[in-house]
Phi, psi and omega in degrees: 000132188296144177243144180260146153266133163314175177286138176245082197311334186267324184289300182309290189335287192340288187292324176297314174339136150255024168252349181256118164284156161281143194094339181299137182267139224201126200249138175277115156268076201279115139323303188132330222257211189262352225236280167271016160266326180282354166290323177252011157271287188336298199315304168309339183255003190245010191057035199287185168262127204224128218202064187295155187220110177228144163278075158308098159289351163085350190250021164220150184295133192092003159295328196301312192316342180263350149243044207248333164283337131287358176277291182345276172345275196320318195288319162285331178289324182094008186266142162261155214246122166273152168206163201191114188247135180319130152256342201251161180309157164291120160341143157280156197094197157353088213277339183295326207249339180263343137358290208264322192306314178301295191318298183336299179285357145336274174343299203266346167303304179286323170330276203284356166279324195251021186008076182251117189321321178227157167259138186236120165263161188261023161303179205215154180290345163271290167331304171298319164306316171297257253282351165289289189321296168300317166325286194299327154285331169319310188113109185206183196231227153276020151313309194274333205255005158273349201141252167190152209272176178268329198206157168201121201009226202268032168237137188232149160229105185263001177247033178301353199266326171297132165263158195281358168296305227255342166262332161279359184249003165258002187250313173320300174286359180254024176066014186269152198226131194256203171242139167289107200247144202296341177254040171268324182265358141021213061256353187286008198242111163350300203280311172298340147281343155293313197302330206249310196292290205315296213241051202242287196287335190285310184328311167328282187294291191272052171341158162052016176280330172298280253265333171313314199281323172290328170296322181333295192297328175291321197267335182270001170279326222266306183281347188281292172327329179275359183266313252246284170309355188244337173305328196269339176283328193278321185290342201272337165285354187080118175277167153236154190329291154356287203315299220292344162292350184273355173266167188305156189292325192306297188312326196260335160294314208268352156299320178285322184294334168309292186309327213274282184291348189282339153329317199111001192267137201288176174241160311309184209178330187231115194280197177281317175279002166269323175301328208291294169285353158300331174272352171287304188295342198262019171277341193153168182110176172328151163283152174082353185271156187227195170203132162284131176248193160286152177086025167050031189245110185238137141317108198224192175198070178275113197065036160091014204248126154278157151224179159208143214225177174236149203286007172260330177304298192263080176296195190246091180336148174253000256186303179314141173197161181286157164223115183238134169215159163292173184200153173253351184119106194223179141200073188306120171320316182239077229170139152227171187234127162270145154333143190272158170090341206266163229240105198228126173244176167248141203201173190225180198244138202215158169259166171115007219266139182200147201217150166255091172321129165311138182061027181244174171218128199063195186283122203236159174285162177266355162277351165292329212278306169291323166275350191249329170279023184048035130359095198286128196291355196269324194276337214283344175270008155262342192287094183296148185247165218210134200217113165264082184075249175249026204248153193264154182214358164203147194239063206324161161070009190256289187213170175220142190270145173317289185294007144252022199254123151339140194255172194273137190086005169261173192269126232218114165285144210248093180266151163171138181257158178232160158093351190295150183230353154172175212105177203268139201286356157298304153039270239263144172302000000 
């Protein structure tokens, strides 16, 4: 009788993978632990060009021994290992969330040392199912109910298809013995109680409900990619409110979000309740209005156009200046015509500034002034002002103060700044 090897899950998840090309160099992020030490003996048997990367977080006694006992490893593979122990305090907050930030700017540190295509994790077809189940008690939308992605930019997860049984018992038949680390069994941590609690008890009651949750996630990835591909196609013509209102909500999160990063904005990056108002704004309403995101960035909709912007886009021209001639009276669009004599600077917005707008009534503030013209809040400390001594008397292309604006037919300064170099481009002379 023929003896079979059992199936080999870690190895196949690998040869299979449509995320790793050939030749592509591929950096392993090794813990120590069962999950990516069986990634990066695969990653070796499978002959990949190969590159480990480990991280000391420094916070339980006895981390160094594990990287030291992954250095052994690496040192038997013949593959080479970056390794990097936390020196500096821990972020505030979280310590599970200053954890991964850290690991993470590792990560991407050792990539551009070894100039390697992927970062590759060692998540699991378990890993995935937990990160559904937290998603769903958080409350989430399809984004959250895959999971967690196969790929985001250049970090791939090629074993979401392994369960984590099928990975200790493949480290088993080659004898390898890993390091465990004590907060997978945590309980004060969200993810070890879905793991140990949760979904233990729906197993009880629902057989075969892990393995459910898992096609889920797979089908809902499967419908996430084609809205993500069809958002990406819409960003590259430029959407407009109009695009998003017309689109499906998946298609249209995935617009912002696209915009959210090409903006400079991390990933993920954007709650629910930010996409929530963002899709609010883009139903309709006044223009210049915004929603603040994370990363010092707002979401705005000027002339029917969303952008997002950063509080670095709109400087303060270096360059803007007046140009005064006499006029008898024209009508250049972008001119105000003043009283002849008056003593006129370029001036920025400072507070108390107030002005009586023409064909207005009495004195108005200038930030009153700057909200009924749907002004963008980002642009308005870019925005040149017109100065009669201290008195402000024009606001180009907005308002002009009566009492200095030329009556028709008297000899007039002829006004318009020029030379603008940012700031709104209706402006420039």
């Amino acid at each position: 009788m023929l003896r079979t090897e059992p199936p080999d899950a870690v190895i196949d998840a690998l040869r299979g993978s449509a995320l790793i090309g050939r030749g592509d160099r591929v950096l392993i992020a090794l813990s120590g632990g069962p999950d990516s030490t069986a990634l990066l003996l695969a990653a070796a048997e499978c002959g990949l060009d190969l590159v480990a990367a480990h991280y000391d977080h420094a916070l339980r006694e006895g981390s160094e021994l594990v990287a030291l006992q992954v250095g052994e490893l690496c040192s038997r593979l013949g593959v080479e290992l970056l390794t990097e122990r936390r020196a500096a305090p821990m972020p505030k907050g979280s310590v599970q969330a200053g954890a991964r930030a850290l690991r993470y700017e590792f990560l991407d540190r050792a990539r551009a040392a070894c100039n390697a295509r992927h970062v590759a994790l060692a998540h699991t077809a378990d890993d995935l199912v937990e990160g559904v189940v937290l998603h769903l008690l958080r409350g989430c939308g399809l984004a959250g109910l895959r999971g967690m992605p196969a790929r985001r930019g250049h970090y791939i997860r090629p074993m979401l298809g392994v369960w984590r049984s099928e990975v200790s018992d493949w480290l088993r038949r080659r004898q390898i013995v890993t390091h465990d680390d004590p907060a997978n069994a945590d309980l004060r941590y969200d993810r070890v109680r879905v793991r140990m609690q949760i979904l233990p008890a729906l197993e009880l009651g629902r057989p075969g409900i892990t393995r459910r949750f898992h096609g889920a996630a797979l089908r809902a990835a499967a419908v996430y990619e084609a809205a993500a591909a069809q958002a990406a196609a819409v960003l590259e013509a430029g959407p407009t409110d109009a695009d998003l209102r017309a689109m499906s909500e998946p298609q249209a999160v995935e617009v912002l979000k696209a915009m959210y990063a090409r903006a400079g904005g991390s990933e993920p990056g954007l709650s629910r309740s930010h996409l929530a108002a963002m899709l609010r704004l883009a139903e309709g309403g006044r223009g210049g209005r915004g929603v603040d995101l994370p990363g010092a960035k707002r979401f705005r909709i000027v002339d029917h156009v969303p952008e997002i912007t950063s509080p670095g886009a709109s400087q303060r021209p270096t360059r803007a200046r007046l140009e005064i001639s006499s006029c008898a009276g024209c009508h250049h669009p972008q001119a105000a015509h003043l009283r002849a004599g008056l003593e006129l600077s370029l001036g920025w917005r400072r507070p108390g500034l107030r002005m009586r707008p023409a064909g207005g009534r009495g004195s108005r503030k200038l930030q009153d002034i700057f909200v009924d013209a749907h002004v963008p809040r980002e642009e308005r400390d870019g925005w040149p002002l017109v100065f009669a001594g201290e008195r402000l008397v024009w606001v180009p292309g907005i308002a002009v103060d009566v009492d200095h604006l030329s009556r028709p037919g008297d000899p007039a300064e002829h006004v318009t700044i020029t030379q603008m170099l940012a700031g709104p481009s209706k402006l420039v002379g």
